[in-house]
Steps between C-alpha positions, in 0.01 A plus 500: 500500500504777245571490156557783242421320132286174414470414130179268500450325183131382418423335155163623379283415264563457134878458585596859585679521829441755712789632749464680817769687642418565819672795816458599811404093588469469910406158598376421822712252714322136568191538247713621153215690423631795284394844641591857322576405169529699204501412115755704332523362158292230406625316115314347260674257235307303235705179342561751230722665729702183609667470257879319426765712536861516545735787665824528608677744772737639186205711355266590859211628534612711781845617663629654764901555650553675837917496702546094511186359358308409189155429418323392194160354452300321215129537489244237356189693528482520911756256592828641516825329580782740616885441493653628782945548500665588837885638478720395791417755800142520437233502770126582499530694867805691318388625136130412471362613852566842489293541133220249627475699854385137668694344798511171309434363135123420450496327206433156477807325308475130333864470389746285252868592580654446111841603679675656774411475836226693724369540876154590680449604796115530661382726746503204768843462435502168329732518207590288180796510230406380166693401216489332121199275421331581828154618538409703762176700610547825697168653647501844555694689812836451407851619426725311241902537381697381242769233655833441381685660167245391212255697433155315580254410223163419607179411317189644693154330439323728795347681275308269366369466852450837567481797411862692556521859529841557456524402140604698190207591268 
């Protein structure tokens, strides 16, 4: 199996916690041993830097609009939280593919559908349609599409799993 990002977490001493982020992670069928890894960013947050805080989608902390789609995010320190709206028509293979230049989407999704309705389909075919209230987790290698007329809403949490490359700065 190959993966592209790992976030490791490792509390240290005197209550900073120290986070890898880790590429380029191979890992060898049968023994899960990880092989060709490489630390790309590694974070260090004291409890100073925890600290409690409140945001809110209205004011951002990053933004981004291309034909049919919407993206905002909201940062607290390295987590990040993005909100993701999908207009009626819109499909990953369609209007995301062609600036990403990858057969399929390789980001790791962990989503909350506020509204609307949306669909994944994976590389081995298997497909699910998603809707309000559900959670759903899509691993990387595949396409998605807005389903219905109402545009779809979705909370994604995959950042906080991993690191995604495809995110407004």
């Amino acid at each position: 199996m190959r993966l592209t990002h790992l976030t490791v977490y490792v509390p240290a001493e005197a209550g900073i916690i120290v986070i890898y982020r880790l590429s380029n992670i191979m890992t060898r069928s049968g023994n899960g041993r990880a092989t060709d890894t490489e630390i790309r960013e590694v974070v260090e947050l004291s409890a100073e830097d925890l600290q409690l805080t409140v945001k809110n989608f209205e004011n951002p902390d990053g933004y981004s609009e291309t034909p049919n789609s919407k993206l905002k995010n909201v940062d607290f320190g390295p987590y990040r939280v993005l909100r993701r709206e999908f207009e009626p028509g819109w499909k990953w293979s369609e209007h995301a593919k062609p600036e990403v230049q990858t057969d399929w989407c390789e980001n790791l999704h962990l989503l909350y559908v506020l509204s609307g309705r949306h669909h994944a389909k994976m590389k081995d075919g298997t497909e699910v349609e998603y809707g309000p209230g559900d959670l759903v987790l899509i691993p990387p290698g595949h396409d998605g599409w807005t389903v219905g007329d109402e545009p779809a809403v979705l909370l994604d949490l995959g950042p906080l799993l991993v690191a995604d490359p495809y995110i407004p700065e």
